[in-house]
Each structure stands twice: as C-alpha cells, then as structure tokens.
N, CA, C and O atoms as a GROMACS GRO file, in nm:
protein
  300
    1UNK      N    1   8.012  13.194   3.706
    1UNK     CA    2   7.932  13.298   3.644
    1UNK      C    3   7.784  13.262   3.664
    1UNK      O    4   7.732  13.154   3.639
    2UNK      N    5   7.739  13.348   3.702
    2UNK     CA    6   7.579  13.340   3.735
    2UNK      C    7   7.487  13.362   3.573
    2UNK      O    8   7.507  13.437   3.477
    3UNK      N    9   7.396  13.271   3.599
    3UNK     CA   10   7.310  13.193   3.475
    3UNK      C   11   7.306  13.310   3.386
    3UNK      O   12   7.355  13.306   3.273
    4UNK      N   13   7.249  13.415   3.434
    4UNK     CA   14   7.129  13.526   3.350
    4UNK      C   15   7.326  13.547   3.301
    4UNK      O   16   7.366  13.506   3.192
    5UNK      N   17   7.386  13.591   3.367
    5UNK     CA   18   7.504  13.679   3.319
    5UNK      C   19   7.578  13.603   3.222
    5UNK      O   20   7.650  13.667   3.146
    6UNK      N   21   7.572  13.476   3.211
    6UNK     CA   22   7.607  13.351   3.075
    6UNK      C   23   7.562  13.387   3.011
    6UNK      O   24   7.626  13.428   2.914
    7UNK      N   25   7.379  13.404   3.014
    7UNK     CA   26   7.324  13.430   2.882
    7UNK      C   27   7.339  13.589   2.829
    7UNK      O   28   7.301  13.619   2.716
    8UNK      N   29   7.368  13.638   2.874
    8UNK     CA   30   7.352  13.813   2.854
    8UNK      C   31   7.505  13.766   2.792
    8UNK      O   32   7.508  13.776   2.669
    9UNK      N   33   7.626  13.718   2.851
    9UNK     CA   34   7.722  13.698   2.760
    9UNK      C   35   7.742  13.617   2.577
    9UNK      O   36   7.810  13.656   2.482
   10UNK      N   37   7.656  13.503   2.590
   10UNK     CA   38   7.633  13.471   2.506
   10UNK      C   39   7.546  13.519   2.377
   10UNK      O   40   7.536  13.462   2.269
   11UNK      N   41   7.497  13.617   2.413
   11UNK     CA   42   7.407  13.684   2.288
   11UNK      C   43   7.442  13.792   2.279
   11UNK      O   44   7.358  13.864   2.224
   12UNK      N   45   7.588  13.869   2.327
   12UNK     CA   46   7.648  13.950   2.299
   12UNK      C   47   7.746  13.873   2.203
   12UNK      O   48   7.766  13.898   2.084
   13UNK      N   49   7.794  13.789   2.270
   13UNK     CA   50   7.854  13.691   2.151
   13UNK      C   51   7.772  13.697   1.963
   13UNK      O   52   7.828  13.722   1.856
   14UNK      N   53   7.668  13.673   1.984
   14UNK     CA   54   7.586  13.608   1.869
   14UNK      C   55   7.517  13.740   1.820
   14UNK      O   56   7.456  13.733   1.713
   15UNK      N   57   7.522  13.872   1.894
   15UNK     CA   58   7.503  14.006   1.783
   15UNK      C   59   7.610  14.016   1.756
   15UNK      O   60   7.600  14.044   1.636
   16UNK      N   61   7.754  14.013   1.787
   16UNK     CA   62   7.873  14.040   1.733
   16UNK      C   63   7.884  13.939   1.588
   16UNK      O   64   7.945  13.974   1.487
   17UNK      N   65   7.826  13.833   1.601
   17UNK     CA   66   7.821  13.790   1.461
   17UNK      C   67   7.742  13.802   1.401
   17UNK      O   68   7.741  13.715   1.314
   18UNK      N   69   7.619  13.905   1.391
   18UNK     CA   70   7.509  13.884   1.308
   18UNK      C   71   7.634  13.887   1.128
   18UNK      O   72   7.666  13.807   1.040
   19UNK      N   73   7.655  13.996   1.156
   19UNK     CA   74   7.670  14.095   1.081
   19UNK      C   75   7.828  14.021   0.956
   19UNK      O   76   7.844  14.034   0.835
   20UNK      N   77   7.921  13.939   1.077
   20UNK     CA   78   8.018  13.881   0.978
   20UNK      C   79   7.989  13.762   0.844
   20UNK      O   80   8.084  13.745   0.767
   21UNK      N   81   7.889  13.699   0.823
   21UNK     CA   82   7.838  13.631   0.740
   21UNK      C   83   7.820  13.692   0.635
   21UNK      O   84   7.850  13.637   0.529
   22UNK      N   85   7.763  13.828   0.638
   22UNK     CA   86   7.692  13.871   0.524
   22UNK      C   87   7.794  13.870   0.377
   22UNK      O   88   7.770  13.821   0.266
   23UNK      N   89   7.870  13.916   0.407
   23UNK     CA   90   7.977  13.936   0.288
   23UNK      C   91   8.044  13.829   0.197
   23UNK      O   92   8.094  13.858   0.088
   24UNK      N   93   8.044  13.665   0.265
   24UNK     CA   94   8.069  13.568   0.190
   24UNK      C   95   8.056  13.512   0.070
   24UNK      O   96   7.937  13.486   0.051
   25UNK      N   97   8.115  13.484  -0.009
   25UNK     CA   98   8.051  13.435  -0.142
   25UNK      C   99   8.041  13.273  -0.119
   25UNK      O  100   8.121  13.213  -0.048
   26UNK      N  101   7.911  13.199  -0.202
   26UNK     CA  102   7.880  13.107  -0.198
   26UNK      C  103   8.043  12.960  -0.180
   26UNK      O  104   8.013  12.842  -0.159
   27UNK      N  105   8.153  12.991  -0.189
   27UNK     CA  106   8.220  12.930  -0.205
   27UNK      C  107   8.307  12.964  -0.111
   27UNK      O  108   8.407  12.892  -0.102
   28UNK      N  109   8.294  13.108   0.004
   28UNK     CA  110   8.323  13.107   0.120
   28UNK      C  111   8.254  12.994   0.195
   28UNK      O  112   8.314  12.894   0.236
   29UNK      N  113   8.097  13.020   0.213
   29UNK     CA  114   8.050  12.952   0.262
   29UNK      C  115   8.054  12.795   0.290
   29UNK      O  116   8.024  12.749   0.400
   30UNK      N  117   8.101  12.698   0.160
   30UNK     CA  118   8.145  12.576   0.165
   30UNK      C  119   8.268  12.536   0.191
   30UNK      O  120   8.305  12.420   0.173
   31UNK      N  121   8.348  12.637   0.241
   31UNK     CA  122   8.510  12.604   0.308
   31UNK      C  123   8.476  12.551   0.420
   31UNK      O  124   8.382  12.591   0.489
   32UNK      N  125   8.588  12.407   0.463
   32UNK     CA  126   8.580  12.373   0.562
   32UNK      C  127   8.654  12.470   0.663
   32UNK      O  128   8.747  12.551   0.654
   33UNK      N  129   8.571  12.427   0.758
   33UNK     CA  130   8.556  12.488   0.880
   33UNK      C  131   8.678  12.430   1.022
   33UNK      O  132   8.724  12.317   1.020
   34UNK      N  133   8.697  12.489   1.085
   34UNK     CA  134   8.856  12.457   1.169
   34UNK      C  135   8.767  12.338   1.277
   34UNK      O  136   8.846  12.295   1.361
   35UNK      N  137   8.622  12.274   1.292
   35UNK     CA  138   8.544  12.243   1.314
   35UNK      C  139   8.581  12.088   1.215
   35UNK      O  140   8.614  12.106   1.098
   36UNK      N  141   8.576  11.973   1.259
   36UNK     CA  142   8.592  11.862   1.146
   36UNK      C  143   8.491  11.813   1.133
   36UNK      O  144   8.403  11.764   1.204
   37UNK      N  145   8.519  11.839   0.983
   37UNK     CA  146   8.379  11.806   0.908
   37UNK      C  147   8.281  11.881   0.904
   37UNK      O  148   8.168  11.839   0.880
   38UNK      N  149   8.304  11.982   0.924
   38UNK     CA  150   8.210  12.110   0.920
   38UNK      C  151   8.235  12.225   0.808
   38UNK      O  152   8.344  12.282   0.797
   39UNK      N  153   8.131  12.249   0.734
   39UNK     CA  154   8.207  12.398   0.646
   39UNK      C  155   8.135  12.488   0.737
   39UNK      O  156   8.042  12.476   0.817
   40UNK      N  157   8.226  12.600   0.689
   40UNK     CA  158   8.183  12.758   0.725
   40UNK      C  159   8.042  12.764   0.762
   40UNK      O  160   8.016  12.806   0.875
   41UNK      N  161   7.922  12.720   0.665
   41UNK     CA  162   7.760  12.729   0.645
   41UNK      C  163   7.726  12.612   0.802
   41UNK      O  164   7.660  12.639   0.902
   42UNK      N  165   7.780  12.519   0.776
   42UNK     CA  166   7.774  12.439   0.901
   42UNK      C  167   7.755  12.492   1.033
   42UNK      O  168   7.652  12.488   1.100
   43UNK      N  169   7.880  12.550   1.066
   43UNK     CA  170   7.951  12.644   1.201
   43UNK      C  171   7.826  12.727   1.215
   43UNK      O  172   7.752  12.712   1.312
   44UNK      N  173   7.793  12.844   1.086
   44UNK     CA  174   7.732  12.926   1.141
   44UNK      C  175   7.550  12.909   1.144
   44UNK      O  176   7.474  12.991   1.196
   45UNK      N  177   7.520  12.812   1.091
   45UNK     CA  178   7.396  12.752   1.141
   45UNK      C  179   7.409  12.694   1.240
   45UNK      O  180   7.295  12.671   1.280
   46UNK      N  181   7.494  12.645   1.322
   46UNK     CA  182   7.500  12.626   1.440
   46UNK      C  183   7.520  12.697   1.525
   46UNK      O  184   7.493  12.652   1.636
   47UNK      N  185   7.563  12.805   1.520
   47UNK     CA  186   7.580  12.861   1.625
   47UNK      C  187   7.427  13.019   1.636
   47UNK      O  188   7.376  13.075   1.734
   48UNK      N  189   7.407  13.033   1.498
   48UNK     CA  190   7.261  13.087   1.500
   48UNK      C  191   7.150  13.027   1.555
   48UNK      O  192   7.063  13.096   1.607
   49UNK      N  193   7.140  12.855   1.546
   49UNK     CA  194   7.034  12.787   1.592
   49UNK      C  195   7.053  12.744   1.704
   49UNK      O  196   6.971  12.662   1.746
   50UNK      N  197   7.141  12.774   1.771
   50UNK     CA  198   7.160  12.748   1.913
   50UNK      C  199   6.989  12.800   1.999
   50UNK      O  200   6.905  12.880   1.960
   51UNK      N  201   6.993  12.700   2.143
   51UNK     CA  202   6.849  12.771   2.242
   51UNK      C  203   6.919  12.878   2.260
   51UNK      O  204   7.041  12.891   2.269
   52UNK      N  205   6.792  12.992   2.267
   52UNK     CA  206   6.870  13.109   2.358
   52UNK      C  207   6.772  13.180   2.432
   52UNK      O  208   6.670  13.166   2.365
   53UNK      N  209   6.739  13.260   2.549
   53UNK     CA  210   6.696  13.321   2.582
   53UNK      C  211   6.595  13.382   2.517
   53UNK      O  212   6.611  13.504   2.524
   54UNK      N  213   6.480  13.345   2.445
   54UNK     CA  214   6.368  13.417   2.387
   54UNK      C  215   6.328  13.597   2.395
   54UNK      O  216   6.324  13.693   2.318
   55UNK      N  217   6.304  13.566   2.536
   55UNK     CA  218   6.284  13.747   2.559
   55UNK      C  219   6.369  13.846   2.511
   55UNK      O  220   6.343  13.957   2.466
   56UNK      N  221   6.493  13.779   2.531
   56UNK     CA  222   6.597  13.878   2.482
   56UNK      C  223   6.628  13.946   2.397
   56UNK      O  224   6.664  14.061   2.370
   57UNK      N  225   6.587  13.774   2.321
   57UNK     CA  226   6.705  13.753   2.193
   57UNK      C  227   6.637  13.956   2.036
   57UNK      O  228   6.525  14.002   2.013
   58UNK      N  229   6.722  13.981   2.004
   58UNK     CA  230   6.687  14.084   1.939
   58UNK      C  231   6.626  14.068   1.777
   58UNK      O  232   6.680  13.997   1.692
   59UNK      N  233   6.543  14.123   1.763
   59UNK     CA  234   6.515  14.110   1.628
   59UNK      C  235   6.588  14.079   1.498
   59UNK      O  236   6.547  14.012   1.402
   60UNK      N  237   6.721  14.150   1.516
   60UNK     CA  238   6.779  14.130   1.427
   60UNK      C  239   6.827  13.990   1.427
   60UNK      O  240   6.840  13.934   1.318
   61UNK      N  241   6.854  13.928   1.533
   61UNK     CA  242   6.917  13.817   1.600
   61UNK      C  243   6.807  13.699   1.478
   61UNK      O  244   6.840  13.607   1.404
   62UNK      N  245   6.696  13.752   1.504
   62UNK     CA  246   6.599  13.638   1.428
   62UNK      C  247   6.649  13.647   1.303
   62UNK      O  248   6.686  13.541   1.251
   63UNK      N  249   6.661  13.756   1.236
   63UNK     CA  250   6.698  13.777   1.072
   63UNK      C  251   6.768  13.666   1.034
   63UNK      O  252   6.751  13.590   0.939
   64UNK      N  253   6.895  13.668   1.166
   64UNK     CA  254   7.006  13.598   1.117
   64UNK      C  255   6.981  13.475   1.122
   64UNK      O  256   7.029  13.409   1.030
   65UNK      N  257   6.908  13.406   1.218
   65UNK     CA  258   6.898  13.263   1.273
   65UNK      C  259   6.803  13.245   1.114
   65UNK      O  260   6.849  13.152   1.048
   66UNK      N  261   6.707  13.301   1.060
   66UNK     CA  262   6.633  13.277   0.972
   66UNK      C  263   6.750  13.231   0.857
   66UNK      O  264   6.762  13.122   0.801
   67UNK      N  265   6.816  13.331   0.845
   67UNK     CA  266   6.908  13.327   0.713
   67UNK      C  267   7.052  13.206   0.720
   67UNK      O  268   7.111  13.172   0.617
   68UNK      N  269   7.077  13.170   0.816
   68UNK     CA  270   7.109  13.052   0.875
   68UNK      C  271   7.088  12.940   0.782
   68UNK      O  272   7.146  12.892   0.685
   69UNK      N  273   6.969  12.917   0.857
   69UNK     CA  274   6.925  12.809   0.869
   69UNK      C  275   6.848  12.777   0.689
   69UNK      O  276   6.827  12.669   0.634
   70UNK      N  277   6.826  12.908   0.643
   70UNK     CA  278   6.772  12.871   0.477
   70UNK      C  279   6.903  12.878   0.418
   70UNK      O  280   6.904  12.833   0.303
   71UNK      N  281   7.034  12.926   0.466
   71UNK     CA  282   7.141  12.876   0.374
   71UNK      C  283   7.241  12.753   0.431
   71UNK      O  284   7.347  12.722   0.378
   72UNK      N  285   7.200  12.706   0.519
   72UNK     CA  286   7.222  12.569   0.577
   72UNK      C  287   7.117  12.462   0.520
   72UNK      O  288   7.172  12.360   0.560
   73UNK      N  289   6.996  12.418   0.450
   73UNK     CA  290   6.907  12.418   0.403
   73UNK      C  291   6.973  12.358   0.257
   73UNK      O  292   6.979  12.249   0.201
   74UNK      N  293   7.025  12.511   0.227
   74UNK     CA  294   7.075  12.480   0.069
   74UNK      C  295   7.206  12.413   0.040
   74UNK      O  296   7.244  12.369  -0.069
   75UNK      N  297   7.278  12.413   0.173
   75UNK     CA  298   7.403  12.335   0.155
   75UNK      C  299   7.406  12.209   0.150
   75UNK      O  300   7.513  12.151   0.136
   0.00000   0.00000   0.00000
C-alpha cells in the first residue's frame, strides 16, 4: 500500500471513532482493555494521540485527540 493511501486509511479509521467514546460512563472508561494492562481510557488516548498527517487531520479529529488526552490526564 502506497504511503499517502495508509494514511488516508488510517484517519478514516480514527473519524470512525471520534464519535464511539462519547457515551461511556466514567467506569466504562476504567475497564480493562483486551490490550494488557491497558483500560478502555488508555486504548483510546492512544490511539487519538497517535502522529498523523496534520493537513488532513479534520477538526473534529482535534476535539477528540483534545478530549483524549484530558480524560487520559484524569485517569
């Protein structure tokens, strides 16, 4: 797979998840994760704070990496 077409795959990946986080309750969030040693809040600050393509990446995309990373923060 050619580079640009990885990344154009991968941040189709990562808008498909903006949106599944939102609904968790605080005690979703601290379930471990199929990831060892990882909870749920773990996984998905990681995979929000991943490098990605700057130009691309979509606004909303930031919301999420923001909200991430302040409820990774609090965990």
């Amino acid at each position: 797979m050619e580079r640009s077409a990885a990344w154009t795959a991968i941040e189709d990946q990562r808008r498909a998840l903006v949106h599944l986080p939102e609904d968790l309750s605080e005690q979703e969030w601290r379930q471990p994760s199929p990831c060892e040693r990882w909870t749920v809040r773990q996984v998905a600050a990681h995979l929000a704070l991943q490098d990605t393509t700057w130009s691309a990446m979509p606004r909303v995309m930031l919301g999420f990496r923001r909200r991430a990373r302040d409820l990774a923060q609090r965990g």
